[in-house]
DOFISE-231832 format. One line per field, with one value per residue (C-alpha): residue number from 1; residue in one letter; z, x, y. Coordinates in nm, 3 decimals, always signed. Last residue first. Layout:
% residues N
n	NUM,...
res	A,...
Z	Z,...
X	X,...
Y	Y,...
This chain:
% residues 219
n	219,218,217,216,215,214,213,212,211,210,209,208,207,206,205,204,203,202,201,200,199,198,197,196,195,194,193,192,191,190,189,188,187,186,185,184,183,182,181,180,179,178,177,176,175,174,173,172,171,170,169,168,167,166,165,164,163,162,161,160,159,158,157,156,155,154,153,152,151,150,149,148,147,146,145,144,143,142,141,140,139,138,137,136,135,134,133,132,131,130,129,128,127,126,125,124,123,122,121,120,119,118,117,116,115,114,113,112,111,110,109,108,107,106,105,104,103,102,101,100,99,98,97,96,95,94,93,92,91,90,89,88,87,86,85,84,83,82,81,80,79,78,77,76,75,74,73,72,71,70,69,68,67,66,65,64,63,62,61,60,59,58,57,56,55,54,53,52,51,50,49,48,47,46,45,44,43,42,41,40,39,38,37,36,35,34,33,32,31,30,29,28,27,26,25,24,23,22,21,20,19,18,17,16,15,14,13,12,11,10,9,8,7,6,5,4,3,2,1
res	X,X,X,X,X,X,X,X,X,X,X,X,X,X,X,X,X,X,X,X,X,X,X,X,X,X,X,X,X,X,X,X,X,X,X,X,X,X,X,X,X,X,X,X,X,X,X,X,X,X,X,X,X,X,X,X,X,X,X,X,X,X,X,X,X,X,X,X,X,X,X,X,X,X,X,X,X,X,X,X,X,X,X,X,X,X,X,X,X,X,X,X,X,X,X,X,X,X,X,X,X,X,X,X,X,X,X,X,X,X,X,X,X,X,X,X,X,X,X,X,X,X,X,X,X,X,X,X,X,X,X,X,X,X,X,X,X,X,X,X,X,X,X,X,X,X,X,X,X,X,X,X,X,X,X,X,X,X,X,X,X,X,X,X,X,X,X,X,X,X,X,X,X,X,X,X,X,X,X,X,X,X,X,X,X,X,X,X,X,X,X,X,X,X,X,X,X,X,X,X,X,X,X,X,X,X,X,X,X,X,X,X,X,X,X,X,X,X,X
Z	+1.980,+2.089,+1.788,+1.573,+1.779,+1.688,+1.309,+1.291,+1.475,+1.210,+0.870,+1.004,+1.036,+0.718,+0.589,+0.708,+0.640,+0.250,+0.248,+0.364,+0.104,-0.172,-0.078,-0.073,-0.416,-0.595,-0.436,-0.585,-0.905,-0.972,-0.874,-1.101,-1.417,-1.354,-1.374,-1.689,-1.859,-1.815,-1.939,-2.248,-2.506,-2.229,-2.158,-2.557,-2.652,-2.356,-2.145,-1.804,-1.853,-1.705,-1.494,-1.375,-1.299,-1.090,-0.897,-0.831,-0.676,-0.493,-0.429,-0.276,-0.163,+0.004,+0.223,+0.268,+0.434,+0.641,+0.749,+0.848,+1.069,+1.193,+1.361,+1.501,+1.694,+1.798,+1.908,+1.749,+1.980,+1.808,+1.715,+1.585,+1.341,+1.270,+1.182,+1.011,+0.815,+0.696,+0.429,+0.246,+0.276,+0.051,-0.231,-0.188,-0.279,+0.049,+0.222,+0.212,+0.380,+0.678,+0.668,+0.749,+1.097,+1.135,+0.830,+0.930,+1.205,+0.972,+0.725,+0.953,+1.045,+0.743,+0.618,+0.965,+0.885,+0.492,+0.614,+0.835,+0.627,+0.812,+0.688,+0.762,+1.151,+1.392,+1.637,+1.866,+1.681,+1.726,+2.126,+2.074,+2.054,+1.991,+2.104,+1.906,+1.571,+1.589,+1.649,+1.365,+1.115,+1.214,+1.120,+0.845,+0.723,+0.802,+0.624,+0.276,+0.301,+0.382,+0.098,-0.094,-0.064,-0.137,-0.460,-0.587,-0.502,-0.673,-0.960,-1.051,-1.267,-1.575,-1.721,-1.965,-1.719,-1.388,-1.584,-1.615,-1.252,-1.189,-1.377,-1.121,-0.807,-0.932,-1.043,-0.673,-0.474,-0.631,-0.331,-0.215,+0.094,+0.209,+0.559,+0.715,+0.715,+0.721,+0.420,+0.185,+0.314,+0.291,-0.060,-0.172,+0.040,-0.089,-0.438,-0.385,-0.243,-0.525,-0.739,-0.590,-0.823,-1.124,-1.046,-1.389,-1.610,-1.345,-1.251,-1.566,-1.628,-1.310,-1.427,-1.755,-1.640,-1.373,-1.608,-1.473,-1.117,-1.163,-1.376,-1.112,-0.821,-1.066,-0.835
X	+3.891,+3.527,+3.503,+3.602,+3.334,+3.099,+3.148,+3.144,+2.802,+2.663,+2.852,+2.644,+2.279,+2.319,+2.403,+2.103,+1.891,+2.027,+1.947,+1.560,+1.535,+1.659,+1.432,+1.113,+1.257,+1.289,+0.972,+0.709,+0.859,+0.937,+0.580,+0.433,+0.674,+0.631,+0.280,+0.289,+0.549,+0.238,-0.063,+0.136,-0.110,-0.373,-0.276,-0.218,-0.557,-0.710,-0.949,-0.786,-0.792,-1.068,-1.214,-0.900,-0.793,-1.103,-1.006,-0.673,-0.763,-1.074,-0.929,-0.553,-0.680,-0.979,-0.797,-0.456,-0.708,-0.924,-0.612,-0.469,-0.733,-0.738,-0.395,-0.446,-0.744,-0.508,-0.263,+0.086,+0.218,+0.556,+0.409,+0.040,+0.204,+0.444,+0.129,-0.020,+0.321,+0.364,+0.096,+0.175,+0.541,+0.507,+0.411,+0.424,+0.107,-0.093,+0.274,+0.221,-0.097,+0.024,+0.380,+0.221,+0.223,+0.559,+0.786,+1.145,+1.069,+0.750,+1.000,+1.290,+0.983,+0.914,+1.264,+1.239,+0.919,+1.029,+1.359,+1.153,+0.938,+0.692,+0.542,+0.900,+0.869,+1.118,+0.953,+1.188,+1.130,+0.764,+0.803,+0.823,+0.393,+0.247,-0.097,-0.045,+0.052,-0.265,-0.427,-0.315,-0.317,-0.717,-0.746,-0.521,-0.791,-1.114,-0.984,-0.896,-1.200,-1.500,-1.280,-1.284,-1.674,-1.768,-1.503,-1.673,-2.027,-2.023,-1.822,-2.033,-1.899,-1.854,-1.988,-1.664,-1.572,-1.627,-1.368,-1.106,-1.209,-1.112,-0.790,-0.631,-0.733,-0.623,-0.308,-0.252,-0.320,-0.155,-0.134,+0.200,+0.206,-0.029,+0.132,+0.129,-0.217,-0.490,-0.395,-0.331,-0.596,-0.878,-0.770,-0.803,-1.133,-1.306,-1.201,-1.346,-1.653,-1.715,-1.644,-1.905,-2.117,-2.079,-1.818,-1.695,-1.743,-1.622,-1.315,-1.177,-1.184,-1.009,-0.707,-0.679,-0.663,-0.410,-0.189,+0.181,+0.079,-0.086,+0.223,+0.479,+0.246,+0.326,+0.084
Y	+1.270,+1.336,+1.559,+1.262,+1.053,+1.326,+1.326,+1.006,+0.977,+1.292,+1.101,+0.773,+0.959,+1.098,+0.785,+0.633,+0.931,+0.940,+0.525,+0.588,+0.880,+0.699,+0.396,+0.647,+0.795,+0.436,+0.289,+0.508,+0.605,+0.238,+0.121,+0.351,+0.258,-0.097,-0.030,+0.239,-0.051,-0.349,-0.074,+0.024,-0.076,-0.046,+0.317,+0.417,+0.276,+0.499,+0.245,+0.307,+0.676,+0.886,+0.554,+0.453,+0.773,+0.760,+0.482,+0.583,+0.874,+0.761,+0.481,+0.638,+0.987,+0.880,+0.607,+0.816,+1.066,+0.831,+0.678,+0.988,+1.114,+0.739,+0.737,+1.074,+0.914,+0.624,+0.776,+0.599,+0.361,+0.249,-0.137,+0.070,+0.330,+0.008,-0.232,+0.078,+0.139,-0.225,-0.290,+0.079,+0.026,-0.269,-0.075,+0.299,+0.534,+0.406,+0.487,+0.815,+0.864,+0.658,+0.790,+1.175,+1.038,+1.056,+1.108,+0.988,+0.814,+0.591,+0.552,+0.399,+0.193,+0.077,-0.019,-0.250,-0.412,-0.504,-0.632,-0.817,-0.959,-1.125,-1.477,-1.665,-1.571,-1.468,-1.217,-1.058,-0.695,-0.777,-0.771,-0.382,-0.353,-0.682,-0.543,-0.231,-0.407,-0.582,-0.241,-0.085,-0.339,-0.396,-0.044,-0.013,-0.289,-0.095,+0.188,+0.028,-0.168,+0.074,+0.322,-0.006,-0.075,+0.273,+0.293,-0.011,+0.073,+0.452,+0.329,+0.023,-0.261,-0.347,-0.062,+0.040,+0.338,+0.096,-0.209,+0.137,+0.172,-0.178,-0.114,+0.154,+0.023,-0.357,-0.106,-0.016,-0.263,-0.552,-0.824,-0.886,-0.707,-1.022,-1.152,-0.764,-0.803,-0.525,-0.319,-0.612,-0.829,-0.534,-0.471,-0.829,-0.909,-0.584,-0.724,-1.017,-0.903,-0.663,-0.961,-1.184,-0.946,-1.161,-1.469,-1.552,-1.250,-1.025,-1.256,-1.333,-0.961,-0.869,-1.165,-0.983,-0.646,-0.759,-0.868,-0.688,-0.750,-1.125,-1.221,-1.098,-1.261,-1.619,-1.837
């Protein structure tokens, strides 16, 4: 499949979907959102604008708003959930792990997050792509507590469908937003990822200037 072409015409897959499969879409969709928090083999999946456009389908009557943002909330926790604890059970030996599904460029940009941030990574990251499938499998690898864990995953959780969801709803069906739908995406994702990745590389260097620094002093 052409994931660049699902992301950019998700409102055209969605719609497929509804008239084809009827109320097996609320399954479907639990399934995509569930896979893409819960399994650090699926960061690929669009989260975000599938959030975004099925509550534009919810504002049109296509589907329900009360069941769709019920099932994802159930979905979107449940996953980071199952993330959490798989990552917890593999703990450090992860780093040892050489395997084509895990991106481990992915994994260790994560983690360099997840120091940087702490637990407020797990509410963050449901806004990031990427980041957001990785940080509850790193919350779990660097043995985050676990009732901590979930405070913040119920957060991120509410925040991220409700949020998205509901804009969705208020705006999905604009004429200017689906005119512009595939530029607001790219848009989205670029304003998430760009200052995140800025951030990452300023604490790297940060952290090289301090180490020079010290070995000069060491001089």
């Amino acid at each position: 499949m052409d994931w660049l072409n699902l992301f950019l015409h998700v409102d055209q897959y969605l719609g497929r979907m509804i008239e084809q499969d009827g109320l097996w879409i609320y399954a479907i969709l639990f399934a995509i959102v569930f896979a893409e928090t819960g399994l650090v083999i699926f960061p690929f999946l669009p989260g975000d604008s599938l959030l975004f456009i099925a509550g534009a389908f919810c504002a049109s009557g296509s589907l329900s708003f009360a069941w769709l943002t019920g099932l994802l909330l159930v979905a979107a926790i449940a996953g980071n959930t199952l993330n959490f604890w798989i990552g917890a059970m593999l703990g450090n030996k992860i780093w040892d792990i050489r395997s084509r599904w895990i991106d481990q460029q992915a994994l260790l940009r994560t983690h360099q997050f997840f120091v940087g941030h702490g637990g407020k990574t797990i509410v963050l990251a449901r806004f990031i792509p990427i980041v957001r499938t990785f940080a509850p499998f790193v919350a779990g690898i660097s043995q985050m507590n676990s009732l901590r864990f979930q405070l913040f995953n119920v957060g991120g959780a509410i925040l991220w469908v409700v949020g998205l969801v509901s804009a969705g709803y208020f705006f999905g069906n604009l004429p200017f937003v689906k005119q512009y739908l595939n530029v607001i995406i790219l848009v989205g994702i670029g304003a998430a990822v760009i200052p995140a990745a800025l951030g990452g590389a300023w604490r790297i260097l940060r952290g090289r200037f301090r180490q020079q620094k010290r070995e000069k002093q060491k001089i």
